[in-house]
C-alpha positions as CSV (number, residue, x, y, z in Angstrom):
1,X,-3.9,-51.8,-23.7
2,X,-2.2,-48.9,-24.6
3,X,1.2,-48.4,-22.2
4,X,2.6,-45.3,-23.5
5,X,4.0,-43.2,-20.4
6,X,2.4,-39.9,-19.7
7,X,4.7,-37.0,-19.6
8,X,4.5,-35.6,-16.1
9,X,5.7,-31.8,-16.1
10,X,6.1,-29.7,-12.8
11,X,4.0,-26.4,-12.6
12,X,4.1,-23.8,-10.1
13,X,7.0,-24.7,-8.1
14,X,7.7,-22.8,-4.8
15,X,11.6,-21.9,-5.1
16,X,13.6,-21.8,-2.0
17,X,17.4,-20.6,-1.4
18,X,19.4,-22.6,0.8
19,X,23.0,-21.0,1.0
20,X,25.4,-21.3,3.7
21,X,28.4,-18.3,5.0
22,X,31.5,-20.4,5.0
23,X,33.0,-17.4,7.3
24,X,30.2,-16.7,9.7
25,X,32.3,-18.2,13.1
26,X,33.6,-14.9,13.8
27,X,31.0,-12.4,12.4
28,X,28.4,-14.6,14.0
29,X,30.0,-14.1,17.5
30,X,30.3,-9.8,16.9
31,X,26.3,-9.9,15.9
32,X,25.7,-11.7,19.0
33,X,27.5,-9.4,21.1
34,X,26.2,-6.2,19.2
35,X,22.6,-7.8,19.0
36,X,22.4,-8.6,23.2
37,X,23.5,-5.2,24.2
38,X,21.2,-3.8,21.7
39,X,18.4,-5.7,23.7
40,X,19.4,-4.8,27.2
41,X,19.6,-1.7,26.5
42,X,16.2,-1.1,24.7
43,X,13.4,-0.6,27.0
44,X,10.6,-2.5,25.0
45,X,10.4,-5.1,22.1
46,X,8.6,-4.5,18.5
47,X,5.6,-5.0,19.0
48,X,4.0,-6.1,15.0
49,X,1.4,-7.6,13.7
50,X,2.5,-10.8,14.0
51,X,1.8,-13.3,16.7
52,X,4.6,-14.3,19.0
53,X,4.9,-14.5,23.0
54,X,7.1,-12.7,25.3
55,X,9.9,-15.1,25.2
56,X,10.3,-13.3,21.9
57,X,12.5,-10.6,21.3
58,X,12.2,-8.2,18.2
59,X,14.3,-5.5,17.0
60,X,13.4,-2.4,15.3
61,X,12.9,-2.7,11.6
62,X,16.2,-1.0,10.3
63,X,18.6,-3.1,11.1
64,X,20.9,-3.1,8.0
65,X,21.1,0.6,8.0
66,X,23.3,0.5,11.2
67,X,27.1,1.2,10.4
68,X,28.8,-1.2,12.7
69,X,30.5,-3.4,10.1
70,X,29.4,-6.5,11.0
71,X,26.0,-5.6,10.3
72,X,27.0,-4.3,7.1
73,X,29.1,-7.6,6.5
74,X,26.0,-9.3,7.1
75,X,23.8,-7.3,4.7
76,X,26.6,-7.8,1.6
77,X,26.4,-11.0,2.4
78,X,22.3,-11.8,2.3
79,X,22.3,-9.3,-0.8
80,X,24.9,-10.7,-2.3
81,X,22.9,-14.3,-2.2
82,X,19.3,-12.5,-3.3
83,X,21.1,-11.0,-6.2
84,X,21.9,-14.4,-7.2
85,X,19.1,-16.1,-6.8
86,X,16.9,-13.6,-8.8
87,X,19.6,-13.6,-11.5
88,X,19.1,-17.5,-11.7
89,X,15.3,-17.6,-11.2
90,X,14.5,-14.7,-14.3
91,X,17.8,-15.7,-16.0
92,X,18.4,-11.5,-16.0
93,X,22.4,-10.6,-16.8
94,X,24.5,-8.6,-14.7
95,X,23.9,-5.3,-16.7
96,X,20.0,-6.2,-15.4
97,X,20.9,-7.0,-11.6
98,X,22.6,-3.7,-11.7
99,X,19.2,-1.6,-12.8
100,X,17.7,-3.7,-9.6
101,X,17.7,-1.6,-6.5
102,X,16.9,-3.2,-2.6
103,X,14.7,-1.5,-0.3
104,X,14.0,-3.2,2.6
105,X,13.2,-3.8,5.9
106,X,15.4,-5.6,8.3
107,X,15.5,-6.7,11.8
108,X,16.9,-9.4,14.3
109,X,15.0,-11.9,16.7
110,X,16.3,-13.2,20.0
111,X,14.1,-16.2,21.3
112,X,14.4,-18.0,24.6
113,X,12.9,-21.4,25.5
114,X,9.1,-21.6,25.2
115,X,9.4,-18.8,22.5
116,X,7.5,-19.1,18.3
117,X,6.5,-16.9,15.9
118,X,3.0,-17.8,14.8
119,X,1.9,-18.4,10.8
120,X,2.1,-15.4,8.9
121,X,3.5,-13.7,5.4
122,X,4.7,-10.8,4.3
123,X,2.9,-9.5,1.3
124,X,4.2,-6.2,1.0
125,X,7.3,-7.5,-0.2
126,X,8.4,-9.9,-3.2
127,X,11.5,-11.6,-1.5
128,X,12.1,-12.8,2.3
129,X,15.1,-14.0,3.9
130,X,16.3,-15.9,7.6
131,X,20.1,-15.8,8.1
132,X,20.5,-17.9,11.5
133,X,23.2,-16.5,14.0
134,X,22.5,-19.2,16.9
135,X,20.7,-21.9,16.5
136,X,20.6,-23.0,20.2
137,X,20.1,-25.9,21.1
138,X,18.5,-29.6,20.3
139,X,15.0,-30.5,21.8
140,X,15.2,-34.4,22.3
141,X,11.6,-34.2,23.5
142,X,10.1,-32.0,20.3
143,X,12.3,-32.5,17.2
144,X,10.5,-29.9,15.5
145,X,12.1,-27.4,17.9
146,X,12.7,-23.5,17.1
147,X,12.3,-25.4,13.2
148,X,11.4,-22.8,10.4
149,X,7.8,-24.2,9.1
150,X,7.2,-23.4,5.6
151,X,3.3,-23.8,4.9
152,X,2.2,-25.5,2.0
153,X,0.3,-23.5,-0.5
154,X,-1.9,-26.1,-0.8
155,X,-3.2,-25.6,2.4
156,X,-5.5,-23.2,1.1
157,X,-6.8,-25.5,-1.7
158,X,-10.3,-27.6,-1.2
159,X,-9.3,-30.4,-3.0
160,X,-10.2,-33.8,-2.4
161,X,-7.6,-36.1,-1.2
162,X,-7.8,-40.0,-0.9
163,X,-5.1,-42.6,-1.4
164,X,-4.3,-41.5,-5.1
165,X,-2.6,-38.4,-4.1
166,X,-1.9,-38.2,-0.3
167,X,1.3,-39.5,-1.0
168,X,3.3,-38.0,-3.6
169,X,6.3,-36.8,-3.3
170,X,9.6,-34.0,-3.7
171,X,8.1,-31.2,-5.5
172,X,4.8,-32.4,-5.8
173,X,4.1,-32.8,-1.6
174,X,1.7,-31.8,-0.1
175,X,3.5,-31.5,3.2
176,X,4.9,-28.5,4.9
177,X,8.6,-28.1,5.1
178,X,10.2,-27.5,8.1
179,X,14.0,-26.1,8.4
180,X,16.4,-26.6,11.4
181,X,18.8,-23.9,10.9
182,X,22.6,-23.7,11.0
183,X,25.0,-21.2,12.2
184,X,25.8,-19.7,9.2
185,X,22.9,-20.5,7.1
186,X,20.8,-18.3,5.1
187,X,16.9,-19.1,3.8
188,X,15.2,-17.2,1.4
189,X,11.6,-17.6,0.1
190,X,9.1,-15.7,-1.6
191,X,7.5,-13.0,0.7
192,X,3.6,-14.7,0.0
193,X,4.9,-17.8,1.4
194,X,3.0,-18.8,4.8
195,X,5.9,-19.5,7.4
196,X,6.3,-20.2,11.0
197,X,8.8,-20.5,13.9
198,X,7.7,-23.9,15.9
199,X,8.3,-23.5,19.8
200,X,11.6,-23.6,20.8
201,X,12.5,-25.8,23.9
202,X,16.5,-25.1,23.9
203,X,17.9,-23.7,26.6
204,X,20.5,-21.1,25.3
205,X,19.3,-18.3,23.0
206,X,18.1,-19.1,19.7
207,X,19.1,-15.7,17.4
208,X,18.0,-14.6,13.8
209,X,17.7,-12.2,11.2
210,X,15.2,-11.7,8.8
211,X,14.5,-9.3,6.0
212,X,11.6,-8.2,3.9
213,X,12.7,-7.0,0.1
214,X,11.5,-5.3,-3.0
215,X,12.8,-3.7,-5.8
216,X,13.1,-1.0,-8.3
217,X,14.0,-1.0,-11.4
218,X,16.2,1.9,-13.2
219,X,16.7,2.6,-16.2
């Protein structure tokens, strides 16, 4: 019988960045201020392509090209992170990054209880990214509360599945992966990636801001 071990070599991982903003107490507090007015005083929400109820509130799509300076604070911050992570994923120098250019699209969500954000992507970008300014409050009753749901690419396989391999696990899962997130916290994922915001049940606010990226390349 022959015993040699296989060699078992990962393929088509899904990367995800996970960073946190070690100074976000203060800045946190101004974005909530700025982002509440902002909603009061706006007559109607977006109103995209994407499904989501009326316990959903969402911004206009320029977000980081407002001057007050904790937005800007906000967007060196979230850049400052994607730079990183697409200097680590392609291994590309600093003299590369630089020749890298953001456009973007960038906007802030305010959800009360009963609000979600149904399944969706963004393909018109390459990178995608949640920073978390309130995460609200704990659902005793539904611990996958207000929880970012990323959806499994091999959803969309028809693959057979029986004991052998409705179980592995870490990289190789075929579970989704859902994301309670922090104060401070930052997410970003591939725009293709199939995401979700489960129902919230807190009862304070639950705030975000996402972002939609692409690049150009100079020189």
């Amino acid at each position: 019988m022959n015993t040699q071990k296989n060699e078992i070599i990962p393929m088509f991982s899904v990367p995800l960045g996970i960073s946190y903003n070690s100074e976000h107490k203060i800045l946190n507090q101004q974005l909530q201020k700025l982002f509440r007015e902002k909603a009061l005083n706006s007559k109607v929400d977006q109103h995209g392509f994407v499904n989501k109820n009326k316990q959903v509130y969402e911004s206009s799509f320029d977000l980081f090209s407002w001057q007050e300076e904790c937005v800007q604070q906000l967007q060196k911050f979230c850049w400052g992170q994607l730079y990183q992570l697409v200097g680590t994923l392609n291994q590309y120098n600093v003299e590369t990054l630089q020749r890298l250019h953001i456009a973007c699209e960038s906007w802030f969500h305010i959800t009360k209880k009963g609000g979600y954000f149904g399944i969706h992507n963004h393909p018109m970008a390459s990178w995608s990214g949640v920073y978390c300014v309130s995460a609200g409050d704990k659902a005793p009753d539904d611990p996958d509360s207000g929880g970012l749901n990323f959806i499994s690419p091999h959803i969309s396989t028809t693959s057979f599945i029986d004991k052998s391999c409705s179980s592995l696990g870490g990289q190789f899962s075929r579970g989704n992966k859902l994301i309670h997130m922090q104060e401070g916290q930052l997410v970003l994922f591939p725009s293709w990636l199939l995401h979700e915001v489960k129902p919230y049940y807190g009862e304070s606010d639950r705030i975000t801001v996402a972002f939609n990226c692409w690049f150009k390349y100079s020189g």
